[in-house]
N, C-alpha and C positions, 0 to 999 in steps of 0.2 A: 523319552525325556531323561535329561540326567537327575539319576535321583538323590546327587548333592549338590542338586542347582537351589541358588536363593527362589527360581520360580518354586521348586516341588513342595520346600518348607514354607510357602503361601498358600499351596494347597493342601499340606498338611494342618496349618490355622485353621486354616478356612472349612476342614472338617470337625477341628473343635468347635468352631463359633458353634456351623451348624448343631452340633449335639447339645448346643446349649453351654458348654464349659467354656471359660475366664482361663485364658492363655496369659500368661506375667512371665518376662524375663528380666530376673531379680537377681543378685546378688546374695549369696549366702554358703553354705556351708552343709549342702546335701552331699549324703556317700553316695547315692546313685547319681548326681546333678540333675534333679529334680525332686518336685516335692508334687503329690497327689492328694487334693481333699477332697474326698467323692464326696462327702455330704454336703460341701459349698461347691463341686463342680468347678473347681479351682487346678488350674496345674502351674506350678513355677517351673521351669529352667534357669538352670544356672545362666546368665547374659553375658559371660566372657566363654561360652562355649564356640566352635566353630560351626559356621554353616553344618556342616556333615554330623558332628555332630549331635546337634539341636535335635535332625532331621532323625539321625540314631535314636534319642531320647524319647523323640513324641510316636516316633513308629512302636519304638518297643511297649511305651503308656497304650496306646493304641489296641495294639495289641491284645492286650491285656483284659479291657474293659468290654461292657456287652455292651452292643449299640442299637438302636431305634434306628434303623434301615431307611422306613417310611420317611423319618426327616430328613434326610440326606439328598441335597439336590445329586443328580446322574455321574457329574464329576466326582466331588465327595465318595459316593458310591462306588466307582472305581479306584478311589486311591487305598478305599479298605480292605478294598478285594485284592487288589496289588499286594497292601501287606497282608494278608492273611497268607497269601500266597507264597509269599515271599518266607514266612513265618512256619509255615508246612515245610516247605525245603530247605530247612536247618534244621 
């Protein structure tokens, strides 16, 4: 799959929904082009970013964060193995 197709960034949602976190693409004035509020589970993206972009932003949040495994349907669960993967080889 290409992974700056509008599908892959449906499946990157789609692994926030899963964990629980409130995906908002808002308008504002973040240095990174996004905003993370772990204690409300909230993530912003900038909403004038590109496909490829967005999908940069929420991989690298992704990233970042520890996840509850168990919630994550098979799909979900492969795209974090993807990035982590992805994420080892840089």
């Amino acid at each position: 799959m290409n992974k700056s197709s509008p599908a892959y960034l449906k499946k990157l949602e789609q692994l926030f929904k899963e964990a629980g976190f409130v995906l908002r693409y808002e308008k504002g004035s973040f240095k990174a082009g996004h905003c993370l509020l772990l204690d409300q589970q909230v993530v912003i993206v900038n909403k004038f970013y590109t496909t490829e972009t967005k999908i940069n932003a929420l991989s690298d949040i992704a990233h970042g964060l520890h996840w509850e495994d168990e919630a994550l349907s098979p799909e979900s669960k492969k795209v974090l193995h993807e990035i982590r993967q992805t994420a080892l080889k840089l």
